[in-house]
C-alpha positions as CSV (number, residue, x, y, z in Angstrom):
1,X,50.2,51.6,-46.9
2,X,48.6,54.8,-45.5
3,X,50.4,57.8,-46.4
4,X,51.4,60.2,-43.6
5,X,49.5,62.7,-42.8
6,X,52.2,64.9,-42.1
7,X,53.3,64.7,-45.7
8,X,49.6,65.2,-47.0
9,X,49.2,68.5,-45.6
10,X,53.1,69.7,-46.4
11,X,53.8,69.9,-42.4
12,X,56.1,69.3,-39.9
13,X,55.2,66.9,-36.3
14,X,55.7,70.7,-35.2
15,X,53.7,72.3,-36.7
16,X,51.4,74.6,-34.7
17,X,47.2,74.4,-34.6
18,X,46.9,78.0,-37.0
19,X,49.6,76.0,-39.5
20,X,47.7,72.9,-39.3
21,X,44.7,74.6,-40.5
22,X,46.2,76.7,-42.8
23,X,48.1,74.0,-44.6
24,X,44.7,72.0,-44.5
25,X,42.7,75.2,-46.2
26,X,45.3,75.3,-48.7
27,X,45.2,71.9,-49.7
28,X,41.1,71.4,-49.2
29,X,40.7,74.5,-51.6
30,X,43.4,73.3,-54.1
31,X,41.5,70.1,-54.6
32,X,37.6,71.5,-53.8
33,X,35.2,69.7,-56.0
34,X,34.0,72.7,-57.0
35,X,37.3,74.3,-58.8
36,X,37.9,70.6,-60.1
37,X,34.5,69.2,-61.6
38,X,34.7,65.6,-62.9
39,X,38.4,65.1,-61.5
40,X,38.5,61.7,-59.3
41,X,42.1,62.7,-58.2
42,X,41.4,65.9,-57.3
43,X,38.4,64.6,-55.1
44,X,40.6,61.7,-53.7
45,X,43.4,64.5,-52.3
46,X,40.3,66.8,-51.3
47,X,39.2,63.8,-48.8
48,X,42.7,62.9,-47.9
49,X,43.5,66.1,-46.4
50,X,39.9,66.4,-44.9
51,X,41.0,63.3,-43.1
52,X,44.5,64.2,-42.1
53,X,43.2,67.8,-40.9
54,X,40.5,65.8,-39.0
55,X,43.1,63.8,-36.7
56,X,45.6,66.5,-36.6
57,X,43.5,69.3,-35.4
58,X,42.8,66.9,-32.5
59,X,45.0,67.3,-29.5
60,X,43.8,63.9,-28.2
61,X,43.9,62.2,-32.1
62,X,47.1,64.0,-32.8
63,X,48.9,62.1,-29.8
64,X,47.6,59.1,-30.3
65,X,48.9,59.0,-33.8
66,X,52.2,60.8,-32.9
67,X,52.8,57.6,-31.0
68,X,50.9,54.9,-33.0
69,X,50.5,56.4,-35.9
70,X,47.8,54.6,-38.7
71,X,47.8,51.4,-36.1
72,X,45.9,54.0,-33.3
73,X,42.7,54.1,-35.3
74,X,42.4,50.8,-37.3
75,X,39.7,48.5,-35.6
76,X,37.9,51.6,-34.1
77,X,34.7,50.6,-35.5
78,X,33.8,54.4,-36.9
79,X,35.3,56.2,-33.6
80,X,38.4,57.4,-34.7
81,X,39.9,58.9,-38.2
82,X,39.8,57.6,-41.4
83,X,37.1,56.6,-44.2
84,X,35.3,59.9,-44.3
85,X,33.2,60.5,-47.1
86,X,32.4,64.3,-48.8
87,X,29.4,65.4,-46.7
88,X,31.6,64.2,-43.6
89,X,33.6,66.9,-45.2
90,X,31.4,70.3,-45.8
91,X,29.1,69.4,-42.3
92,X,32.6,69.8,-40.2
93,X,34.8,71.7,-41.5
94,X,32.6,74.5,-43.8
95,X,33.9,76.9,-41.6
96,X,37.7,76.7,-42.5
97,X,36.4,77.6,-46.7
98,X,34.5,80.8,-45.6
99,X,32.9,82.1,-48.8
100,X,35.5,80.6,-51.0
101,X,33.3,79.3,-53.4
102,X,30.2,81.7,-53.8
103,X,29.1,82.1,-50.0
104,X,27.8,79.0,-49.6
105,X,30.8,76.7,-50.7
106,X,28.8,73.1,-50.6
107,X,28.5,73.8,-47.0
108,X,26.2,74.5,-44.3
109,X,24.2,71.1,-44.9
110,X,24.4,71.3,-48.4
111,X,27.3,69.3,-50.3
112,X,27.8,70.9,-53.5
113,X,29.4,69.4,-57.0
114,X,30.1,70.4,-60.3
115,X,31.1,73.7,-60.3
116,X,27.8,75.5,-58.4
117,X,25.5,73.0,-59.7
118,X,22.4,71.7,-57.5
119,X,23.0,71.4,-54.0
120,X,22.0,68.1,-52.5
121,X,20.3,68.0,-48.9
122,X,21.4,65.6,-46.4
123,X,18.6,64.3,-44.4
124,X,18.4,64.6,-40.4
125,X,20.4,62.3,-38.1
126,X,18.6,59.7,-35.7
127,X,19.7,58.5,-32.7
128,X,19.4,55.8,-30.4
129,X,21.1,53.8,-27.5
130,X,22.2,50.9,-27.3
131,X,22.3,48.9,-24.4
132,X,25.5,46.2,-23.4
133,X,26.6,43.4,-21.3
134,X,30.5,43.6,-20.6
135,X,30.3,40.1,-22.2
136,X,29.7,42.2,-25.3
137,X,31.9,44.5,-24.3
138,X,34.9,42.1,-24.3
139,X,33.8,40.2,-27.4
140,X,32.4,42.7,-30.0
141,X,28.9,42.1,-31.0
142,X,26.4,42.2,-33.9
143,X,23.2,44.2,-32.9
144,X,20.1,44.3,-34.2
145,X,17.3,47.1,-33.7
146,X,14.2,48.6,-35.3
147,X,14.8,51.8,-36.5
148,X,11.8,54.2,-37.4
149,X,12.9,56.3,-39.9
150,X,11.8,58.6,-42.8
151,X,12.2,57.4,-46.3
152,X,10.4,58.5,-49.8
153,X,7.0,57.8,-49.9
154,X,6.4,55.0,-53.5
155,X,4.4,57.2,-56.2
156,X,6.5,60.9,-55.4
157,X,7.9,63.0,-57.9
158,X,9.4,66.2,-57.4
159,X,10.1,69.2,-60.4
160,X,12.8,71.9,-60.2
161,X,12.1,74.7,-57.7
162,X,10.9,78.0,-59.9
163,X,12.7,80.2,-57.3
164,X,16.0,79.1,-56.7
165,X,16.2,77.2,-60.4
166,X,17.5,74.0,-58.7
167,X,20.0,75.1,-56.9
168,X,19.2,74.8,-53.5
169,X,20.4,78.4,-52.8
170,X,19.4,82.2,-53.3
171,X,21.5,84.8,-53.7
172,X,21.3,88.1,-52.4
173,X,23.2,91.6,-53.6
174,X,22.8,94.0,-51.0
175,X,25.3,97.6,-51.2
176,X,27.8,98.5,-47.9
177,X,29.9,101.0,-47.4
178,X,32.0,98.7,-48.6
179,X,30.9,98.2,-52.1
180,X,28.6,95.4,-53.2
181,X,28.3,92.4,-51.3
182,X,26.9,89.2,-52.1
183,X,25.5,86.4,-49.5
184,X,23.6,82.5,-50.3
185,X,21.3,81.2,-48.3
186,X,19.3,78.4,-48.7
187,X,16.0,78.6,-50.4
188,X,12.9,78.8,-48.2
189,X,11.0,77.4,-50.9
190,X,12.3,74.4,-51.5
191,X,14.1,74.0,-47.9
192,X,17.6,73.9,-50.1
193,X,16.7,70.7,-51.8
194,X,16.2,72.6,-55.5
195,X,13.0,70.4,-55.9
196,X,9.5,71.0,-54.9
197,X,6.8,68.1,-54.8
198,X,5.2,67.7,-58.3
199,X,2.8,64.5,-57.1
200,X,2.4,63.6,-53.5
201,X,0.9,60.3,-52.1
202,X,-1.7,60.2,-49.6
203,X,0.6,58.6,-47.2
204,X,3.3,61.1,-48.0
205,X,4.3,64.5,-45.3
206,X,4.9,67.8,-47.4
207,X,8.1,66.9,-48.0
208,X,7.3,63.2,-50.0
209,X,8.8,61.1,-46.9
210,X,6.8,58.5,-44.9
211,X,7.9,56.6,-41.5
212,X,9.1,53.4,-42.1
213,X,10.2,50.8,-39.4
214,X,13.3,49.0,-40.8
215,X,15.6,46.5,-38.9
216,X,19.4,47.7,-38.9
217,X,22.2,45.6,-38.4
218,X,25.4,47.2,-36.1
219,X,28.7,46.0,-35.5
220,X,29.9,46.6,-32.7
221,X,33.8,46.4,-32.2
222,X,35.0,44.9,-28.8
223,X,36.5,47.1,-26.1
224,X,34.1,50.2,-26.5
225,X,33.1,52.3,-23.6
226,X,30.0,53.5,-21.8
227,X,29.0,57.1,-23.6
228,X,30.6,56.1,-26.8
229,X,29.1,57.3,-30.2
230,X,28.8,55.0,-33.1
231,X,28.0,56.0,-36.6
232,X,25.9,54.2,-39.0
233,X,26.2,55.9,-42.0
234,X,22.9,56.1,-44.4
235,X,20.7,54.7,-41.9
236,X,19.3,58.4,-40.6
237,X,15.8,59.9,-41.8
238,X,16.1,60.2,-46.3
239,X,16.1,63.6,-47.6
240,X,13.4,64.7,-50.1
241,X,14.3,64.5,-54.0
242,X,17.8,64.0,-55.1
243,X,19.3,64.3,-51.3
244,X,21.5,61.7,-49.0
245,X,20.4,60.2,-46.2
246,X,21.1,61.1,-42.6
247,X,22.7,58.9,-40.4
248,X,22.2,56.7,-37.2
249,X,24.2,57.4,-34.5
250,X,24.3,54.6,-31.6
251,X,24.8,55.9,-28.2
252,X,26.6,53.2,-26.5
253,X,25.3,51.9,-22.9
254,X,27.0,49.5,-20.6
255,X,25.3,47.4,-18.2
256,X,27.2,46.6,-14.6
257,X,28.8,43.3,-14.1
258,X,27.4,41.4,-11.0
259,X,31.2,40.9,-9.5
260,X,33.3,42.5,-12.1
261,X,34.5,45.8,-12.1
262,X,35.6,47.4,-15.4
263,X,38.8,50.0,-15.1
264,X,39.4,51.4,-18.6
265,X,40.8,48.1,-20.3
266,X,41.5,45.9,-16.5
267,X,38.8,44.1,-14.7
268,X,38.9,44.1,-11.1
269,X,37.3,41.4,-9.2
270,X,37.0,41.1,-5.1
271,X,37.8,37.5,-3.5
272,X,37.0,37.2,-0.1
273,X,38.5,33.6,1.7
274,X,38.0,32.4,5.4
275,X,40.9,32.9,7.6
276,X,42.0,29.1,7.4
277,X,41.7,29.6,3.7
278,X,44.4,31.9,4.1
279,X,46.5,30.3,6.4
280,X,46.5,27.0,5.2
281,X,46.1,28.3,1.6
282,X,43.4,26.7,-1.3
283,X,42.3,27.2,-5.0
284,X,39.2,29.1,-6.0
285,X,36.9,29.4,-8.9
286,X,36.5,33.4,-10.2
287,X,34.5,34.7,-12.5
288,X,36.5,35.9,-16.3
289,X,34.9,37.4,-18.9
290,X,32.1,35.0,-20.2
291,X,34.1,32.1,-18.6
292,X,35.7,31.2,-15.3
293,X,39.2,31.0,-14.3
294,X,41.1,28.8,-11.2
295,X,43.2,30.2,-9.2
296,X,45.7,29.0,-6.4
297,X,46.5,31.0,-3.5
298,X,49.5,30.0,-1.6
299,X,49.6,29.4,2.3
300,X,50.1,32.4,4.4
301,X,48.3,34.8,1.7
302,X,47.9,38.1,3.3
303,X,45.1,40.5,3.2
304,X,44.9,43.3,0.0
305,X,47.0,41.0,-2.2
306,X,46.8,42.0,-5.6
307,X,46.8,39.2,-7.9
308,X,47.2,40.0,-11.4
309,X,45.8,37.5,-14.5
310,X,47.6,39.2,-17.9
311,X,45.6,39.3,-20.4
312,X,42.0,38.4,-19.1
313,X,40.7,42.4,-19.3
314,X,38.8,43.9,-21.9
315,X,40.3,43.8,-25.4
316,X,41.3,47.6,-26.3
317,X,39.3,49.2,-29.1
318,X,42.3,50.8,-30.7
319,X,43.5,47.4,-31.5
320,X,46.5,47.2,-28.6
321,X,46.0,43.8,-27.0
322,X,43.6,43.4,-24.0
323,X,43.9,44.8,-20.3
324,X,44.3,42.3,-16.7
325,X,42.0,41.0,-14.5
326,X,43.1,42.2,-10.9
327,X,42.0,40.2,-8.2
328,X,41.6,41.7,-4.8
329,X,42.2,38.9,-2.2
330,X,40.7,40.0,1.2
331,X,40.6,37.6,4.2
332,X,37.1,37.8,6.2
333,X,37.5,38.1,9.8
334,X,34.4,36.1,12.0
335,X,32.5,38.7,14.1
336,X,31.0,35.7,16.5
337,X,33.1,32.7,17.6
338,X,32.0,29.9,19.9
339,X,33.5,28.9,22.9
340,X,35.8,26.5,21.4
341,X,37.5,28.6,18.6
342,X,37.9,31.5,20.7
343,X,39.4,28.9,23.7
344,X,42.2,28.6,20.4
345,X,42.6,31.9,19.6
346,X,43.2,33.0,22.8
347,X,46.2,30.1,23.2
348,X,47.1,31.7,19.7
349,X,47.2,35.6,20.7
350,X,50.7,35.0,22.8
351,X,52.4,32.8,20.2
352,X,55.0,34.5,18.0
353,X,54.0,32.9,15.1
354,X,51.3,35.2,14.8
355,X,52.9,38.0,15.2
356,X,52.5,40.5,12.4
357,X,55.8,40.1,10.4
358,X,55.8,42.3,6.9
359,X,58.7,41.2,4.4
360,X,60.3,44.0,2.3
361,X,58.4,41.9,-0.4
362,X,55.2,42.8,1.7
363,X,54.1,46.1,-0.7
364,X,52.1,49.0,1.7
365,X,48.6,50.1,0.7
366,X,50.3,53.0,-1.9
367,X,52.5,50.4,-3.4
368,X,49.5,48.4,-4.6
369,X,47.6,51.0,-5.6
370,X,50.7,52.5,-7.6
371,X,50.9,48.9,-9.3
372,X,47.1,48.7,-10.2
373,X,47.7,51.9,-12.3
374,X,51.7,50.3,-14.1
């Protein structure tokens, strides 16, 4: 079981944003990598409270768990908290360490271990978008796609950089009026990788990468929106030498239903029956997610009756159960009639029986629309 998050950072459900981050600064630079070389628990706790800081500085995350707690992010398919790994860690929140551990801290796009040691380079994100059916949608689904991405070209070798020694990072002593001051930056050199090409391929850019197409497999979890962000970690452009790959980030794209409307996790479908249909009431076919579903409709069905099918909606990502499908019954009135039927409805425009009756049961136009929303 997942402990709370609360209890990671040593806070209370009340605390404020400023004690949030100051609880989480605390913790992050008790644990740091950097103060704690070689220790696995101290790294463990470091990415713990990384994650907890990471939900709770949220407003939107923090309610979500307030209410659900672990069980609002499980099943989010790498959109919610949870799972992050260390250069997760110094590419968001570097900001929070300042120059806590020699003005470059690991961060900045450099994740640094071991106590000031060689700072690795992550390599640049790639992005594409992916494009979905709301058959998808509903069901989750395995993608495929060709990727073109940079990796290490076969034959390159790289020696340590002469002018930052392998560390990825110069430092500079410059005098204030405040006294002496030192700043890192990373070396121009060696871009901040701490290696410089010893032997390059033909085939090989100045930094010993090449463009390879590669086929990348993406899961998908059901219930995901149009403008969501999905991470593949790993699957970005390589990094030269010693550094991490960036990763792929899937835009997600949603492509309109023919007759379904989508409605956060409801459907909403329009039925249109004859007048006689409605009258004399009948059963109709409508389409379901990747299926179709019978309906009855009783005699005497009025016009902007709501008819709701629990369960038939869009399965929610955060793992909640799935949304309705809301069908929209709307009688069609003929525009032309021939001598005949209009003969009938003129007998029929007198009779009481179709006189417009509404039943207390009958909702108004706001009453439906307040149940779509319940």
């Amino acid at each position: 079981m997942k402990e709370d998050y609360y209890e990671i950072l040593g806070i209370g459900k009340n605390a404020t944003a400023a004690e949030i981050k100051k609880a989480y600064r605390k913790k992050a630079l008790e644990h740091h990598p950097d103060k704690n070389p070689g220790d696995h628990k101290a790294e463990e706790l470091f990415k713990k409270s990384a994650e907890a800081y990471e939900v709770l500085s949220n407003p939107d995350k923090k309610a979500r768990y307030d209410q659900y707690g672990h069980a609002a992010f499980e099943g989010a398919g790498g959109f919610g908290g949870g799972g992050m790994n260390m250069d997760d860690i110094f590419s968001q929140f570097g900001d929070i360490f300042g120059g806590a551990f020699g003005g470059g801290g690991g961060f900045g796009g450099f994740s640094g271990f071991g106590g000031g040691g060689q700072r690795r380079v992550k390599g640049s994100n790639l992005r594409i978008r992916v494009k979905m059916t709301l058959e998808e949608v509903a069901n989750g689904v395995e993608k495929k796609v060709k990727v073109r991405r940079k990796i290490q070209a076969s034959g390159v070798t790289y020696k340590t950089c002469g002018t930052c020694g392998g560390r990825g990072q110069v430092t500079k002593i410059t005098n204030t009026i405040l006294g002496r001051m030192q700043t890192a930056a990373p070396c121009t050199a060696c871009g901040g990788s701490g290696q410089i090409i010893n032997n390059r391929p033909k085939d090989a850019d100045e930094h010993g990468l090449k463009v390879n197409e590669e086929t990348v497999s993406i899961k998908i979890p059901a219930g995901v929106e149009d403008g969501m962000q999905l991470k593949v970690p790993g699957k970005g452009n390589e990094a030269p030498g010693q550094g991490i790959p960036g990763d792929l980030l899937v835009a997600i794209e949603t492509v309109d239903h023919e007759t379904l409307k989508r409605e956060g996790d409801n459907l909403h479908y329009d039925l249109y029956i004859s007048f006689p249909e409605a009258v004399l009431g009948t059963s109709k076919e409508i389409d379901a997610v990747g299926s179709k579903v019978r309906i009855k409709l009783e005699p005497g069905i009025q016009s902007g009756k709501i008819l709701r099918l629990r369960g038939k909606g869009i399965s929610s990502i955060n793992g909640y159960g799935s949304g309705d499908l809301l069908v929209h019954v709307n009688v069609w009135t003929p525009k032309e009639l021939n001598k005949e039927q209009k003969e009938f409805f003129e007998r029929m425009e007198g009779s009481d029986n179709f006189e417009p009756k509404p039943e207390k049961s009958d909702k108004s136009f706001f009453e439906k629309v307040k149940d779509m929303f319940s």
